[in-house]
N, C-alpha and C positions, 0 to 999 in steps of 0.2 A: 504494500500500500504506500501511496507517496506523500509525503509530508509536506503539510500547507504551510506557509504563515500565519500567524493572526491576523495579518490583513485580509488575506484572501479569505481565511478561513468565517472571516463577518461580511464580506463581502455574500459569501457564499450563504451565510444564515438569510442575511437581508433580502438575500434573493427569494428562498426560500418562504421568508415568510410573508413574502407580497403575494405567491401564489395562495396564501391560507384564505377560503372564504369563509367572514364571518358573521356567525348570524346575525339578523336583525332584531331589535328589542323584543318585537311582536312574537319572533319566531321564541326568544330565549323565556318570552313570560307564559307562551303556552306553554314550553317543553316544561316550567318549573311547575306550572299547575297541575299537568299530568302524571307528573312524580309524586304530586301531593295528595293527591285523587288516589293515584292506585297503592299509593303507600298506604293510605286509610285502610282502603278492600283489602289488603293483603294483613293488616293489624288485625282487624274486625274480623279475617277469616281465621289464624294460627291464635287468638285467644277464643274463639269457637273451637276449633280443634282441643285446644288445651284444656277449655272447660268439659268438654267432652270424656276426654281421656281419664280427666282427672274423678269424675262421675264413675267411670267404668273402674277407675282400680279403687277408688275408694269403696266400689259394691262389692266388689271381686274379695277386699282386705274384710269386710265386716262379716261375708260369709266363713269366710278362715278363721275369725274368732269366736 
């Protein structure tokens, strides 16, 4: 591999990160809402899950004693 300068080597980042598209506000405030949305469903479903579970071994433990 050939070794840059520092010059080149920011030269080369700069380059690089004029090709980056970045999203628009609109796009960044739905993505954030969407994250907060299904973060919810996914809370609400794994403590349903858990309440569940926890139902079944606590019937399971009280027929054992």
């Amino acid at each position: 591999m050939a070794k840059t300068n520092p010059g080149e080597f920011f030269r080369q980042v700069r380059t690089e990160v004029a090709k980056v598209v970045w999203p628009t506000r609109q796009e960044t405030v739905q993505t954030a809402i969407m994250v907060l949305i299904m973060t919810s469903i996914l809370a609400i479903f794994f403590t349903s899950v858990d309440a569940i579970f926890n139902g079944i071994v606590g019937f399971l433990l009280s027929l054992a004693s």
